[in-house]
C-alpha positions in Angstrom: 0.0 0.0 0.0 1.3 3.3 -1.4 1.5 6.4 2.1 -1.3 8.9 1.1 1.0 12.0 0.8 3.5 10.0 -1.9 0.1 9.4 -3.7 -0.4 13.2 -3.4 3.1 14.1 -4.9 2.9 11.8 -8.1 -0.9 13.5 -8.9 0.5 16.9 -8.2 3.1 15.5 -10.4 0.9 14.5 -13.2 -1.3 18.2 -12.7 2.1 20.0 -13.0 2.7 18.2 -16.5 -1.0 18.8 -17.5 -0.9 22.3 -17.0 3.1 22.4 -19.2 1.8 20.7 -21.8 -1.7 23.2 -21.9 0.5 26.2 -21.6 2.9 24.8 -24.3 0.2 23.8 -26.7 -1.5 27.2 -26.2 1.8 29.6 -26.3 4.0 27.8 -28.9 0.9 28.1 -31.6 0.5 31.4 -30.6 3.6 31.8 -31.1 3.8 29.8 -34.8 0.3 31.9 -35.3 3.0 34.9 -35.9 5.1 33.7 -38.4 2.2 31.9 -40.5 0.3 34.8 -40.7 2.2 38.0 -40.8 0.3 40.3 -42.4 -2.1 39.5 -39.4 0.2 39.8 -36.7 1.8 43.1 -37.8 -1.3 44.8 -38.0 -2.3 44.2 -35.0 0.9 45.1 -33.2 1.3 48.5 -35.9 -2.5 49.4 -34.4 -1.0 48.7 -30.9 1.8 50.8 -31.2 4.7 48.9 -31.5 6.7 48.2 -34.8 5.3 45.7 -37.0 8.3 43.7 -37.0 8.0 43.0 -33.4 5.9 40.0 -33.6 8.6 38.4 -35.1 10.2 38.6 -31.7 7.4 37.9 -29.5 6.7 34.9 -31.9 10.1 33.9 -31.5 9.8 34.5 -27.6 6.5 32.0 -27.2 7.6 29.1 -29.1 10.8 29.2 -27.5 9.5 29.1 -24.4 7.0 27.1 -25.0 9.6 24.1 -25.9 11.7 25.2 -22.2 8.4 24.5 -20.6 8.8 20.9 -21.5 12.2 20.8 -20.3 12.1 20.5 -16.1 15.5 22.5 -15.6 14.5 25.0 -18.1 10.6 25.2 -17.0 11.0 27.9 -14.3 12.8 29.6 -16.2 10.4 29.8 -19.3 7.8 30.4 -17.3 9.6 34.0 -16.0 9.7 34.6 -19.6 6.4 33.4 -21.0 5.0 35.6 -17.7 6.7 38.8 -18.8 5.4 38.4 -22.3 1.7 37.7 -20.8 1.9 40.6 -18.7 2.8 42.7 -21.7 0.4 41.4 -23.8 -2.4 42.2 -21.1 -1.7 45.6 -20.7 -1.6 46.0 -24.3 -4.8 45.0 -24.2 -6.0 46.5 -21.8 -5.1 49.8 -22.9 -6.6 48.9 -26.2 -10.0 48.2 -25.5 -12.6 46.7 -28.2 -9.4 45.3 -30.2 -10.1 41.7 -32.4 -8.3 40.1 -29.1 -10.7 41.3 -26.5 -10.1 42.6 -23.3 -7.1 40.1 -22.5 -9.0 37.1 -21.0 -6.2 34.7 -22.8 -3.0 36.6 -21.5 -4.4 36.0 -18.0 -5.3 32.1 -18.2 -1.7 31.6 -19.3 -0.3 34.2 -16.5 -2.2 32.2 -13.9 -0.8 28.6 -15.4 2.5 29.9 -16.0 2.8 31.6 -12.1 1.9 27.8 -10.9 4.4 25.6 -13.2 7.3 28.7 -12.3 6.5 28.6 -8.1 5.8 24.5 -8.3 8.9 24.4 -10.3 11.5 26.8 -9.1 12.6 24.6 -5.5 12.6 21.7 -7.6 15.5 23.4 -10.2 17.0 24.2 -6.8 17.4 21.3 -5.4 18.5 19.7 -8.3 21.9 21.2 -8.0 
C-alpha cells in the first residue's frame, strides 16, 4: 500500500505536466500563429503601437518558451519569460479596449498557469543542483 502524501506528490506531479503541456500547446501556436500569418500579426501590433516587425520577436519569444516549458530545468525559467510576455500582452490589451483580441482574458489564463508551473517548479530546479 502506497502512504497517502506520496500518492499526493505523483498527482500533483501529473497536474504539473498537465498544466506544461496546456500552456505549451496554447503559447508555442500562438507563437507559430505569428510567423504563419504575418500580415495579421503586424497589423495588430502596428495598431497597438509597436513596430510591425516585433511580432517576429514575441513569436520567437512563445515558441521558445513554449519548448523550455517541457524541459524540467528550463521550466521555471520559461515560465519568467512566458509571464513577462503575458503581462505585456495584457496591458496591451487593456489599454486597447474593443481590439479583435478582447479585453485580455487569454494573457491572463496563461499568466495564472504559467505563475503555478514557475513557483511549483522553481525549489525543484534548486534542489536539483
Amino acid at each position: 500500500m502506497v502512504p497517502q502524501p506520496r500518492r499526493l506528490s505523483w498527482s500533483r506531479d501529473v497536474l504539473l505536466w498537465i498544466l506544461n503541456v496546456v500552456a505549451a500547446l496554447g503559447l508555442g501556436f500562438a507563437g507559430l500563429a505569428k510567423f504563419l500569418q504575418p500580415e495579421r500579426w503586424q497589423g495588430l501590433f502596428g495598431s497597438w503601437g509597436y513596430p510591425p516587425a516585433f511580432s517576429f520577436f514575441v513569436g520567437a519569444a512563445e515558441v521558445v518558451g513554449a519548448i523550455a516549458l517541457l524541459v524540467p530545468r528550463l521550466s521555471s525559467y520559461a515560465a519568467m519569460l512566458l509571464g513577462v510576455v503575458m503581462v505585456s500582452a495584457l496591458l496591451t490589451l487593456l489599454l486597447h479596449p474593443g481590439g479583435a483580441l478582447g479585453w485580455g482574458a487569454t494573457p491572463c489564463f496563461y499568466l495564472v498557469l504559467l505563475l503555478i508551473v514557475g513557483l511549483y517548479r522553481w525549489p525543484r530546479r534548486l534542489s536539483a543542483r
